[in-house]
C-alpha positions as CSV (number, residue, x, y, z in Angstrom):
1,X,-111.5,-124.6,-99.0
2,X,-113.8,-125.3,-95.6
3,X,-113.9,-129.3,-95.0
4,X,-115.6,-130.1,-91.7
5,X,-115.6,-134.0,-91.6
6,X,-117.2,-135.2,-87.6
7,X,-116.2,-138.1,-86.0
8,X,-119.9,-139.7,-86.5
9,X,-119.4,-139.4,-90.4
10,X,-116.1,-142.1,-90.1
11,X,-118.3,-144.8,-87.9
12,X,-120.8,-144.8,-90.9
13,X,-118.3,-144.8,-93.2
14,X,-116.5,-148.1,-91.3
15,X,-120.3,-149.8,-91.3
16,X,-122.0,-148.8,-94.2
17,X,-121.2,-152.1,-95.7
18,X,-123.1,-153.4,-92.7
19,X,-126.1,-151.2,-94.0
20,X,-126.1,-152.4,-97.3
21,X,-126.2,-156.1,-96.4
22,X,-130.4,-156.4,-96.0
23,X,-130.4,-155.2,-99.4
24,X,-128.2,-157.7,-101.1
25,X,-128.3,-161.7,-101.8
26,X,-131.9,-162.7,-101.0
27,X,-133.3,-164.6,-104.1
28,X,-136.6,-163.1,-103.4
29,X,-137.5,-159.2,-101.9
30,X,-141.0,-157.6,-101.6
31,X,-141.3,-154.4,-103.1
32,X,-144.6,-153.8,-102.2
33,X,-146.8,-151.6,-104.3
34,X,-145.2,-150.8,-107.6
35,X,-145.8,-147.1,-108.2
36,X,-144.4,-144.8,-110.7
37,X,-140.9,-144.0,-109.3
38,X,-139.6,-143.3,-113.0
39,X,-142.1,-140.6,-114.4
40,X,-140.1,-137.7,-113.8
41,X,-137.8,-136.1,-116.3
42,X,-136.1,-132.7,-117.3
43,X,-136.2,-129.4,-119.2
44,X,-133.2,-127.9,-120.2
45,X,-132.5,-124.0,-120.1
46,X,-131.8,-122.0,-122.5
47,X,-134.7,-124.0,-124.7
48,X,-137.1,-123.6,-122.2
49,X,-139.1,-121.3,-124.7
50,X,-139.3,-124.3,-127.2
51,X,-140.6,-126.7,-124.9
52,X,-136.9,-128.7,-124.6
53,X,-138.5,-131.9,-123.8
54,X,-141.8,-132.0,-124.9
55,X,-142.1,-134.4,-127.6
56,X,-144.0,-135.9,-130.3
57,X,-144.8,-139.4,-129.5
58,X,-144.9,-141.6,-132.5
59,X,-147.5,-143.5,-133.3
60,X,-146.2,-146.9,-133.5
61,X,-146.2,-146.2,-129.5
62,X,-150.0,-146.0,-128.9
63,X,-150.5,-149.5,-130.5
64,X,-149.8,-153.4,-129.8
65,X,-150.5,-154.7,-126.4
66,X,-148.3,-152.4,-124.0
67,X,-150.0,-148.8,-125.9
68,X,-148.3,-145.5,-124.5
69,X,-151.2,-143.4,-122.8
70,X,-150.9,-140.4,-124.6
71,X,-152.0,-136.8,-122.8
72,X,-154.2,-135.0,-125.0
73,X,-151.8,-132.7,-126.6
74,X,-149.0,-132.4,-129.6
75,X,-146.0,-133.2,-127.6
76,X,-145.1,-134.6,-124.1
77,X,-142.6,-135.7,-122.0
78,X,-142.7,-139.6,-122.2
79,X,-143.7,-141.5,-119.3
80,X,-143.3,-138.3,-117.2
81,X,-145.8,-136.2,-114.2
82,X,-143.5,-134.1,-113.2
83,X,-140.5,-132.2,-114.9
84,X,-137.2,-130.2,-113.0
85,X,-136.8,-126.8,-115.0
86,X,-133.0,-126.4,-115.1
87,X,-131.4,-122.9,-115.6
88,X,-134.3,-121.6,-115.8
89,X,-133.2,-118.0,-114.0
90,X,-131.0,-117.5,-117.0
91,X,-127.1,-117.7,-116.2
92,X,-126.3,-119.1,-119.7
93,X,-122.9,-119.9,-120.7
94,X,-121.6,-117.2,-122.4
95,X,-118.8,-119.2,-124.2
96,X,-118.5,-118.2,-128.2
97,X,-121.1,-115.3,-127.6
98,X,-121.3,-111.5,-126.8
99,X,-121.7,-111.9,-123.2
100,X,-123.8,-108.9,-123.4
101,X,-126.7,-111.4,-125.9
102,X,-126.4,-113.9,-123.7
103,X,-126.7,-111.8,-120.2
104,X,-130.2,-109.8,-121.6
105,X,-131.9,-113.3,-121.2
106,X,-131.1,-113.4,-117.5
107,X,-134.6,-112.8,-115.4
108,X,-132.4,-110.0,-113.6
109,X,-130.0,-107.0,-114.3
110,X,-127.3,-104.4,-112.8
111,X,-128.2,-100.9,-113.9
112,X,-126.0,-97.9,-114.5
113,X,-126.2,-96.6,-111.0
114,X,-126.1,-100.2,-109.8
115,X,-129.4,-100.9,-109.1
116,X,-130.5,-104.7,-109.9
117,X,-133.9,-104.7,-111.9
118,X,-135.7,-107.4,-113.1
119,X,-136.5,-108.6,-116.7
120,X,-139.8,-110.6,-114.9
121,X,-141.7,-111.1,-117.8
122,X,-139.4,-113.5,-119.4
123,X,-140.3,-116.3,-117.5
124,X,-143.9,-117.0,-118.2
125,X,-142.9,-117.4,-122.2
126,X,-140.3,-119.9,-120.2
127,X,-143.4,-121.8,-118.5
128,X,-146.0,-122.1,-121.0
129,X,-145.3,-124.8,-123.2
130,X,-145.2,-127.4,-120.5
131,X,-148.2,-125.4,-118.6
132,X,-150.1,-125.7,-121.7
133,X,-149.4,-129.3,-121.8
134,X,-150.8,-129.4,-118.1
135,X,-147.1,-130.0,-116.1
136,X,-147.8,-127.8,-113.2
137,X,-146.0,-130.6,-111.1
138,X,-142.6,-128.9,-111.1
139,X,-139.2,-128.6,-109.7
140,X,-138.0,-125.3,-110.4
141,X,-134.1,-125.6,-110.5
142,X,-132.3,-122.0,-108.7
143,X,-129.1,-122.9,-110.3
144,X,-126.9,-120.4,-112.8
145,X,-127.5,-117.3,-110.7
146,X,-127.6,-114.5,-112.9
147,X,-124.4,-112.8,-113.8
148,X,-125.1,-109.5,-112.5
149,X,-125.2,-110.8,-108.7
150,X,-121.7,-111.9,-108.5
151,X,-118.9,-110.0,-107.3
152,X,-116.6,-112.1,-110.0
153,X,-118.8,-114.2,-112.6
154,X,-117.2,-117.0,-113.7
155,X,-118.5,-119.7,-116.3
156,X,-118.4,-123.2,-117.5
157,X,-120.3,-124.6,-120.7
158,X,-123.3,-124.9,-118.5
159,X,-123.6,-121.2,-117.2
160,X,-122.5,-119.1,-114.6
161,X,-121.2,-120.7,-112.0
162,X,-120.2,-118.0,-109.1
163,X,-122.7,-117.5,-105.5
164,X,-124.5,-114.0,-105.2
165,X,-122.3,-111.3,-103.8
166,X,-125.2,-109.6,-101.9
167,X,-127.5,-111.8,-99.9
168,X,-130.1,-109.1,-99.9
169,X,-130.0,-108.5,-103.2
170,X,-130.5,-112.3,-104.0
171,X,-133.4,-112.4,-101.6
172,X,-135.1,-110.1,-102.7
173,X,-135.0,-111.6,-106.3
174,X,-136.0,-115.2,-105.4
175,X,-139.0,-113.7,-103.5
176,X,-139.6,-111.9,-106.8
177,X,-139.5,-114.8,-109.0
178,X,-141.4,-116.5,-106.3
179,X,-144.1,-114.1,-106.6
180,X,-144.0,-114.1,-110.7
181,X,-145.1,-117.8,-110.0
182,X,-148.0,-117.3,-108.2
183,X,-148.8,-114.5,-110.7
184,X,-148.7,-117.0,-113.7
185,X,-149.6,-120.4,-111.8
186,X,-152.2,-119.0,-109.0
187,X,-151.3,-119.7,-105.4
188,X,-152.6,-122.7,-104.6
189,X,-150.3,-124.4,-107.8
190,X,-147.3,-122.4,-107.0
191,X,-147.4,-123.9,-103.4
192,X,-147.1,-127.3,-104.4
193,X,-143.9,-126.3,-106.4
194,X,-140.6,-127.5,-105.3
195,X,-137.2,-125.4,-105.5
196,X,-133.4,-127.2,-106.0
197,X,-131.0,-124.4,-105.2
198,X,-127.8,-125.9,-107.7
199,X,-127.0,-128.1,-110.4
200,X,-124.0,-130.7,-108.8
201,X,-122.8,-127.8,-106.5
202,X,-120.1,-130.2,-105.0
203,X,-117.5,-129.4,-106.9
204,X,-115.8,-126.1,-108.2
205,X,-117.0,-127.1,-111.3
206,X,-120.2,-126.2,-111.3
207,X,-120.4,-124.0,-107.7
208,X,-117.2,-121.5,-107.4
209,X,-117.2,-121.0,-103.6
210,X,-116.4,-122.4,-100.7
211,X,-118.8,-124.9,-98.2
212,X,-119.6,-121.8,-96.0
213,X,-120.5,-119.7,-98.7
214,X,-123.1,-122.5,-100.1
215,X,-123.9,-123.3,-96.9
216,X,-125.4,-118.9,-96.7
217,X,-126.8,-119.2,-100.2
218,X,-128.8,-122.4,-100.0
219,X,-129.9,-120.8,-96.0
220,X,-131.2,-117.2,-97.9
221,X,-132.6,-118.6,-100.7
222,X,-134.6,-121.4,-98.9
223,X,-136.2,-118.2,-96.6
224,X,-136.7,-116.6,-99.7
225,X,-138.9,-118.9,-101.0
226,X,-140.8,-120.1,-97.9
227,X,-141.5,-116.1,-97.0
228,X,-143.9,-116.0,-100.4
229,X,-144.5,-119.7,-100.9
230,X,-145.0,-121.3,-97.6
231,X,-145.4,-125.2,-98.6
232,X,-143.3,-125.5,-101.3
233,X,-140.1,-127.7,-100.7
234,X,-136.8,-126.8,-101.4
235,X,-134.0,-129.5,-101.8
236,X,-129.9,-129.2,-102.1
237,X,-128.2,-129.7,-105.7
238,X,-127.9,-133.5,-106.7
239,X,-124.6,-135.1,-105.8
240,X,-122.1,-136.0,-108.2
241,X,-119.6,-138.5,-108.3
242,X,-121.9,-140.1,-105.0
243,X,-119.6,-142.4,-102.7
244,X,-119.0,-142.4,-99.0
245,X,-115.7,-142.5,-100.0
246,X,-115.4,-139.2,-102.2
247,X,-117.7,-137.8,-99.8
248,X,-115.9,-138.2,-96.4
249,X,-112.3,-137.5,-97.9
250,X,-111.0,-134.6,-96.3
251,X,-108.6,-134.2,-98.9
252,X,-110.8,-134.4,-101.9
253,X,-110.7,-131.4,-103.5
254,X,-113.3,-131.9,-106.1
255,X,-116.0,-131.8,-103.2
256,X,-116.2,-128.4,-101.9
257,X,-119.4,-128.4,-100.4
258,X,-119.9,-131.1,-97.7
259,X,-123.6,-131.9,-98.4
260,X,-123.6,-134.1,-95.0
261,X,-122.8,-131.1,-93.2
262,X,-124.9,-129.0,-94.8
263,X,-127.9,-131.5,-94.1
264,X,-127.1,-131.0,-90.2
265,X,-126.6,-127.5,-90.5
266,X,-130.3,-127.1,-91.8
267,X,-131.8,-129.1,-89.0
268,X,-129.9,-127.9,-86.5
269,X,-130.1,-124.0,-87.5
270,X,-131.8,-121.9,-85.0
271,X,-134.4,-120.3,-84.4
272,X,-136.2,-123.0,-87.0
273,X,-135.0,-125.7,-89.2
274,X,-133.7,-125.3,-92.8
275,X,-135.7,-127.3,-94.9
276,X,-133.9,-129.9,-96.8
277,X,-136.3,-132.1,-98.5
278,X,-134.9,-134.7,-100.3
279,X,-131.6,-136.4,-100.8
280,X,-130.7,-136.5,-104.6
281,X,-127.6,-137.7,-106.7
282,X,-127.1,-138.0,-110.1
283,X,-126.5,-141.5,-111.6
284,X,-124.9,-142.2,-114.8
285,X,-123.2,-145.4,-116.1
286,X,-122.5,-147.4,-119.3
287,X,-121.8,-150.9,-120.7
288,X,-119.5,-152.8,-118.4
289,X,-120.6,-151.3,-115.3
290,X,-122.0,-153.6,-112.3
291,X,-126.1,-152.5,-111.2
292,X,-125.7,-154.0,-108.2
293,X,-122.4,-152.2,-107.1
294,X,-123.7,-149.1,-108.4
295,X,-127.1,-149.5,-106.4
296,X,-124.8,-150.4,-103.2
297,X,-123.3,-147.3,-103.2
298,X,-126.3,-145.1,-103.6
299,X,-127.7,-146.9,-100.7
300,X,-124.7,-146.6,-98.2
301,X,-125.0,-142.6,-99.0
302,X,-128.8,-142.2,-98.4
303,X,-128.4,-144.6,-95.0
304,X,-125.8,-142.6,-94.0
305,X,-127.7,-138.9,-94.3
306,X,-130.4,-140.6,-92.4
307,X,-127.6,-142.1,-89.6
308,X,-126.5,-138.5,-89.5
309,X,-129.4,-136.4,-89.6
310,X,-132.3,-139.0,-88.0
311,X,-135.0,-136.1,-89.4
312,X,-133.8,-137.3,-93.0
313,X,-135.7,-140.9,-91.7
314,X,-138.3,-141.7,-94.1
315,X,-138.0,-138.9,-96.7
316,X,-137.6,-139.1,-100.4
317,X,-134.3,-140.6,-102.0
318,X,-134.2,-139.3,-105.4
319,X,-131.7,-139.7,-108.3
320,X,-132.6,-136.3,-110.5
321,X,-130.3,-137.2,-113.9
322,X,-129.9,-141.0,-114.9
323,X,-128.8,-142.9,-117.8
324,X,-125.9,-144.1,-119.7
325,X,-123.4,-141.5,-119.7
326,X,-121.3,-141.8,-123.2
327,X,-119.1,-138.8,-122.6
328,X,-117.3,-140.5,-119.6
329,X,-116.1,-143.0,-122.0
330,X,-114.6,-140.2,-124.0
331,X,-113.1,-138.6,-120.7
332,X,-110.9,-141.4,-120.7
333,X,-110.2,-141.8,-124.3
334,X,-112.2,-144.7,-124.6
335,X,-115.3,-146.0,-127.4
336,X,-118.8,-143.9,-126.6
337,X,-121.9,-144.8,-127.2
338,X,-125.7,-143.9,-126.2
339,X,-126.7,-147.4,-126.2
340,X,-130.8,-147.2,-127.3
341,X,-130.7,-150.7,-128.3
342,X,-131.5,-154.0,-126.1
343,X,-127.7,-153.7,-124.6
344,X,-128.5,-150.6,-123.0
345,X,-132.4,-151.4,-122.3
346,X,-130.8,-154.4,-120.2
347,X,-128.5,-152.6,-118.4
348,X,-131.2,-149.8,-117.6
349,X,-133.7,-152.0,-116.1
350,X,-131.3,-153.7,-113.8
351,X,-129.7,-150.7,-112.4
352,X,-133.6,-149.4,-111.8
353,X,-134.7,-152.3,-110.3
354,X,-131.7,-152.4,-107.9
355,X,-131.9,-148.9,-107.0
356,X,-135.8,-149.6,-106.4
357,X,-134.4,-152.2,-103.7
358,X,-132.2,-149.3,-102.3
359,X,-135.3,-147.4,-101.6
360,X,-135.3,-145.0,-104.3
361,X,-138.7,-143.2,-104.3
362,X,-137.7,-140.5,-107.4
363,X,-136.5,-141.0,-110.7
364,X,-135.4,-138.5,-113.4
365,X,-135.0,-139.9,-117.1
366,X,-134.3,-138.2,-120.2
367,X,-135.9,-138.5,-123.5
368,X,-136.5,-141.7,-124.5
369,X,-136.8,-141.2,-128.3
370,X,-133.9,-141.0,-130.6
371,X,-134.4,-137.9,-133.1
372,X,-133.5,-137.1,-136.9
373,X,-134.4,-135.7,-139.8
374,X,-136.0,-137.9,-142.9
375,X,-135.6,-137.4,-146.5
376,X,-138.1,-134.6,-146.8
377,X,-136.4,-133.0,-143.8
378,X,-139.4,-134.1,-141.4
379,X,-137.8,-134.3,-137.9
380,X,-139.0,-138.2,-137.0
381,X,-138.8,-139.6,-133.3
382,X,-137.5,-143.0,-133.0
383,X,-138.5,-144.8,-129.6
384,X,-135.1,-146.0,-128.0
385,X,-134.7,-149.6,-126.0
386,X,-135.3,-147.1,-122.7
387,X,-138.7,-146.7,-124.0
388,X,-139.7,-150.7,-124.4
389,X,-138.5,-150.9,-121.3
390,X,-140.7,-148.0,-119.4
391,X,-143.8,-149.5,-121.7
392,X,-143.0,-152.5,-120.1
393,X,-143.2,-151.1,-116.4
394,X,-146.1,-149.3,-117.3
395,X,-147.9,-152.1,-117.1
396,X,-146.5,-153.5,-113.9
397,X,-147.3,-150.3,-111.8
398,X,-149.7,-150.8,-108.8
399,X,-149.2,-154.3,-108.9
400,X,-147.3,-156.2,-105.8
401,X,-143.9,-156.8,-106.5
402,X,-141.2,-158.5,-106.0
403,X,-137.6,-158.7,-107.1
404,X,-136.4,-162.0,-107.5
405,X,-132.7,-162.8,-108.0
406,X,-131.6,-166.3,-109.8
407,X,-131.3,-169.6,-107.9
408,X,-127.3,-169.7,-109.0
409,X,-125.0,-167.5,-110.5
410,X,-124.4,-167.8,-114.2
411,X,-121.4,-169.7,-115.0
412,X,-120.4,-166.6,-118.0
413,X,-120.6,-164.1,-115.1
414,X,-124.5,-162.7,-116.9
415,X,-126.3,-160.6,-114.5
416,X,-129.9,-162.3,-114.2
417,X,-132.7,-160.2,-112.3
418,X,-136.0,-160.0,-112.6
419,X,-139.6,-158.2,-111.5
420,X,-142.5,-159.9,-110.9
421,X,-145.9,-157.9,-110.1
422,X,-149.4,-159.3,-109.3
423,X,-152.2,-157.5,-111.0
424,X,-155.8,-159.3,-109.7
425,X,-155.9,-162.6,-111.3
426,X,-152.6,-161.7,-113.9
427,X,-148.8,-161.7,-113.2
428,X,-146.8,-159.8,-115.4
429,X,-142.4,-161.4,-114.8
430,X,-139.8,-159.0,-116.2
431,X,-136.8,-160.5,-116.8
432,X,-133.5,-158.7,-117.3
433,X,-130.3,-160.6,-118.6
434,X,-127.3,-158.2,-119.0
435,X,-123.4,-159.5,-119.1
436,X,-121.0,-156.8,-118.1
437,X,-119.0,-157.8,-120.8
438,X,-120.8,-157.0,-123.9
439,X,-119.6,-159.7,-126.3
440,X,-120.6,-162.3,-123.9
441,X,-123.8,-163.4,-125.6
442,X,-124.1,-166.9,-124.0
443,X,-127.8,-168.4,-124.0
444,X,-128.4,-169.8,-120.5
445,X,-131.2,-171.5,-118.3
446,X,-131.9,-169.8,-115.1
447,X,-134.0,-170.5,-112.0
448,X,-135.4,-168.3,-110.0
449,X,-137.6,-168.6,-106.5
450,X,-141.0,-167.3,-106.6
451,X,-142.7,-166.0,-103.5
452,X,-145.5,-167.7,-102.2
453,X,-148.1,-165.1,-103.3
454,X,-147.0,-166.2,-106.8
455,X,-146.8,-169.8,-106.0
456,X,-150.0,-170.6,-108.4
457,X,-148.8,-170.4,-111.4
458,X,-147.7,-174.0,-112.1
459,X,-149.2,-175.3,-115.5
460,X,-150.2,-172.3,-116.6
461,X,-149.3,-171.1,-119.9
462,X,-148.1,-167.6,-120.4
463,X,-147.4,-165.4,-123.1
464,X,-144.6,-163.0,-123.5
465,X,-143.0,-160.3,-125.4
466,X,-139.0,-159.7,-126.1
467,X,-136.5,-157.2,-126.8
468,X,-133.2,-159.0,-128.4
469,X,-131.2,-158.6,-131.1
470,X,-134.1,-159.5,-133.6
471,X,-136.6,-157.4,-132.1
472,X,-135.1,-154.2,-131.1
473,X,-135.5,-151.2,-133.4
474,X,-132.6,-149.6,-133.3
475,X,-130.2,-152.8,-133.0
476,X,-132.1,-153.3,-136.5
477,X,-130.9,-149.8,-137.7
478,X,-127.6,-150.7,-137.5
479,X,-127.3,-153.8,-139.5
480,X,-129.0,-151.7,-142.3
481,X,-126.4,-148.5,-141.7
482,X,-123.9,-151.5,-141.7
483,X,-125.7,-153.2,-145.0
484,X,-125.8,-149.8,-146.7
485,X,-121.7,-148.9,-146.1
486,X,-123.1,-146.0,-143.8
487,X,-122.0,-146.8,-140.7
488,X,-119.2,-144.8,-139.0
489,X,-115.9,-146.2,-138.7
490,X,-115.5,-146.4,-135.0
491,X,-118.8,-148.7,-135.3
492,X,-117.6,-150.8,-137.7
493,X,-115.1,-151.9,-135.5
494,X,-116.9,-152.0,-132.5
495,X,-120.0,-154.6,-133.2
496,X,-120.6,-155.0,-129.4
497,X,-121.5,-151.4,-129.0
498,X,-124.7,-149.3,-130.2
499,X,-125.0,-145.2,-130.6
500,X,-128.2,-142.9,-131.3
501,X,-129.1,-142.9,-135.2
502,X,-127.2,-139.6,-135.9
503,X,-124.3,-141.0,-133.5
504,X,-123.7,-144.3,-135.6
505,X,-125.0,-143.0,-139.4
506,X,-122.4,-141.1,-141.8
507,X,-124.3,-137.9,-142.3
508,X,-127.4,-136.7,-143.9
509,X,-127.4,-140.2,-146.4
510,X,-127.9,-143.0,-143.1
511,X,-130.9,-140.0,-142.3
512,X,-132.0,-140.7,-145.4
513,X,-131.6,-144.2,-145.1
514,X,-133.3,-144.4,-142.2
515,X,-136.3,-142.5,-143.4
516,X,-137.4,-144.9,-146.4
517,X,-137.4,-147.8,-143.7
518,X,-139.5,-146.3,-141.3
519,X,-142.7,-148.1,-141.7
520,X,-140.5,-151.4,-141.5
521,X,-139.7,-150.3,-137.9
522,X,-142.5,-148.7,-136.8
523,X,-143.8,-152.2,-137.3
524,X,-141.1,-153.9,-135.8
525,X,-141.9,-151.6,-132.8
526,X,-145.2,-152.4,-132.5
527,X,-144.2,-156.4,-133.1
528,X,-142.0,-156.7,-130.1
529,X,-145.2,-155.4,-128.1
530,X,-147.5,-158.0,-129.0
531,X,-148.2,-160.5,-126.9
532,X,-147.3,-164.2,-128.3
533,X,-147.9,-167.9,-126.6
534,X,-144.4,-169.0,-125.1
535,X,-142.8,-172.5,-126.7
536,X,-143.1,-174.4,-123.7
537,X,-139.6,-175.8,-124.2
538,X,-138.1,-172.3,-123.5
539,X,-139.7,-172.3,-119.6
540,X,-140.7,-174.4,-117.3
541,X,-143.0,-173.6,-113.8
542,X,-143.6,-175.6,-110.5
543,X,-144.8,-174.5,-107.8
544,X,-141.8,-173.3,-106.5
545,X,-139.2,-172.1,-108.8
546,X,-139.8,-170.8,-112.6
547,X,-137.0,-171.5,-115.1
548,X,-136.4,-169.8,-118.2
549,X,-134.3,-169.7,-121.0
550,X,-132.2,-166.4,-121.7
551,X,-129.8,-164.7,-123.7
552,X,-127.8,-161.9,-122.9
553,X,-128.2,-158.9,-123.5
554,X,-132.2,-159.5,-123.0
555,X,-135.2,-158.1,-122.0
556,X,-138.2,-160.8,-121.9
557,X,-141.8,-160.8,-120.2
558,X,-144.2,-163.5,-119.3
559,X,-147.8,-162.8,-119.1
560,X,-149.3,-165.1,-116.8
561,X,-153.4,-165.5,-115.8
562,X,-153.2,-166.8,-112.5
563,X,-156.7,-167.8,-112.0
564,X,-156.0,-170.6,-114.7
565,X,-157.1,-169.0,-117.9
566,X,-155.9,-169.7,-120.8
């Protein structure tokens, strides 16, 4: 294995706590204009043909004060413009099948004389259910190279994993697929596509080869693209398992590919650069975990790449896969759980908001609807914590904002935060109150500075919505599972913790279940999105400083009319 480790990657690795430091301990920070940095999300390979990711949205969603905006078709990726289509090329995971079954989906073949030919016109069935639903805004994701371009295939559960054998022969078939694009998008849409060349490659895992040999395939397959599709952008795998620490350490063998070298290799390559167009990890964490540490982290990584490689200054920091990760529990034989309820809503908006103070301009989510089956077999989408939340920030975008931090620290160690964003004569405060220790569920007082752009709310009266324990949908789910005996052991035990409906319910009965109270919930849903005036005991406003009353795990906002409407 190739590790090439310069002396300029230890000094930002001895000061990157120095370059975290603006980022962390000031009660109030301007965000400026709050854009959509979360409407990007994913579609998965080998579904593509299904639409994996296009959903129904339910209709409790378009009503109540925050109403989802729906496109104007059956199914769509929630809160979502643009999409990553992973293994797309084909690659699958030949695992429990004929390898043969699997290998005729690839987009590309070995003949009998050896000859690679092209299976071309499986990829517009691929593309057209999110093109029909208008998602030409698209990253298309070069990972799971074909089997028949290795010299040894090798596979994991998510596909082939091994680099082309033949650089030509790879070359030639990017500029191929390349060219199918244009063919099914027209030029001008194709152009504005961008290209990730891996899934995680760091690590043996998921890329069998060494840093050199990455280092040639990401090199021929960026040229590829550029010689057909001249302004498209191409972007390196998202980094797993993101640290300077994992990153720098010559002897970590789970990194393989140095993406900090491979960054200077690409501007330094001669005769032109090698594009390299974002810098993108993934992100996953789970009840417990500390946002701000977390956010820290991401931001020592994305200063350092721009330390390194000064061209990198200014460009996008992206994090393409997010969200609570419930297998890593299991890794270490620990409880798992999705958390879709107010725990996990709680936890979600803190570690966006923090990454949003890190500088994050991208963020990929997954579905935010929780799916089963009712008694008639109708598949039914329930909207998950995730989804309050993003209805929530819906409403904030293109407002200034700020992130404002609590006056004092919470004497049960409850992680305050919230958003605040001016809208014309309305301010919309998001407040976030998450305890890393889930059965902490102290109800507190906290204070937090406001900015002085904000400073004119005193004796106004706001009105607010709230996702707790009462209010959230599938926190309510539960208790009924729980009422109804149909609640799976590890559960039972575990009243702290929260899983997806087909996660926590004993079979095909809790769907059931379920299903005969969905009009209850629906409404429930709809509810916690209604604004309501705010008991003027819970809050208080001056001038200066707003205090509030929270539990933990919450997620509560105030609307306030600034211009002194009531």
């Amino acid at each position: 294995m190739i590790r090439i480790i310069s002396a300029g990657f230890v000094a930002v690795a001895m000061n990157v706590a120095a370059l975290a430091e603006r980022s962390t301990g000031d009660a109030i920070v301007p965000l400026g204009k709050l854009d959509g940095f979360w409407r990007y999300s994913a579609a998965l390979g080998p579904f593509h043909e299904e639409g994996q990711g296009l959903d129904v949205v339910p209709d409790c969603m378009s009503q109540g004060d925050f109403p989802y905006r729906k496109r104007p078709y059956a199914r769509e990726a929630l809160f979502a413009d643009h999409l990553s289509m992973v293994r797309i090329l084909g690659g699958f995971s030949d695992e429990g099948k004929k390898g043969a079954v699997v290998q005729q989906r690839d987009l590309a073949y070995r003949d009998a004389s050896g000859k690679i030919l092209y299976r071309m016109e499986l990829l517009a069935p691929r593309l057209k259910p999110y093109l029909e639903s208008e998602y030409t805004n698209l990253t298309i994701v070069l990972d799971n190279v074909p089997w028949c371009f290795p010299d040894k295939p090798a596979s994991v559960y998510l596909g082939q994993k091994s680099p082309p054998r033949d650089a030509q022969e790879w070359s030639a078939f990017i500029q191929e697929v390349c060219r199918e694009l244009v063919r099914i998008m027209g030029g001008e849409q194709a152009n504005r596509l961008r290209f990730r060349v891996g899934t995680e490659n760091g690590s043996r895992k998921r890329f069998d080869g060494t840093h050199a040999d990455y280092v040639r395939h990401y090199g021929n397959t960026a040229a590829a693209v550029r010689s057909i599709l001249p302004n498209a952008q191409v972007g390196c795998y998202n980094i797993s398992g993101v640290s300077m620490k994992a990153m720098t350490d010559s002897h970590n063998e789970s990194h393989n590919v140095n993406a900090f070298e491979l960054a200077k290799h690409c501007f330094s390559a001669s005769p032109q650069a090698i594009p390299f167009d974002w810098v993108a990890y993934s992100r996953y964490y789970r009840p417990g975990d500390d946002p701000l540490t977390h956010a820290r982290t991401c931001r020592e990584v994305w200063d350092a790449f721009e330390n390194c490689v000064p061209e990198l200054k200014g460009g996008s920091r992206e994090i393409q896969e997010f969200g609570i990760a419930p297998w890593g529990e299991v890794d270490k034989g620990t409880f798992a759980s999705a958390e879709p309820g107010v725990l996990g809503a709680a936890l979600t908006c803190q570690m966006m908001l923090r990454l949003r103070e890190a500088g994050i301009d991208r963020l990929w989510h997954w579905s935010v609807l929780d799916r089963y089956r009712n008694a008639a077999n109708k598949l039914v989408n329930v909207p998950t914590g995730e989804a309050w939340l993003l209805s929530i920030l819906e409403s904030m975008r293109d407002g200034e904002s700020f992130l404002l931090s609590p006056v004092q620290e919470s004497p049960h160690g409850t992680r305050h935060l919230a958003l605040a964003a001016r809208l014309g004569d309305r301010v919309i405060i998001l407040f976030s109150s998450y305890n890393p220790n889930a059965s902490m569920h102290a109800s507190e007082r906290a204070a937090f500075n406001l900015p002085p752009q904000l400073e004119s709310l005193a004796n106004r009266k706001p009105s607010y919505v709230r996702l707790d324990w009462e209010s959230s949908v599938h926190d309510t789910i539960r208790r009924d599972l729980a009422a109804a005996k149909l609640l799976k052991d590890d559960f039972v035990s575990r009243p702290d913790r929260l899983g997806i409906i087909r996660q926590m319910g004993l079979d095909r009965e809790a769907e059931k279940l379920i299903g005969s109270k969905q009009d209850a919930y629906d409404k429930l849903w709809i509810d916690s999105l209604t604004l309501k005036p705010m008991d003027s005991k819970s809050y208080s406003i001056s001038s200066r400083t707003l205090t509030i009353n929270l539990a933990a795990p919450e997620l509560l906002l105030l609307s306030i009319d600034a211009d002194g409407k009531k």
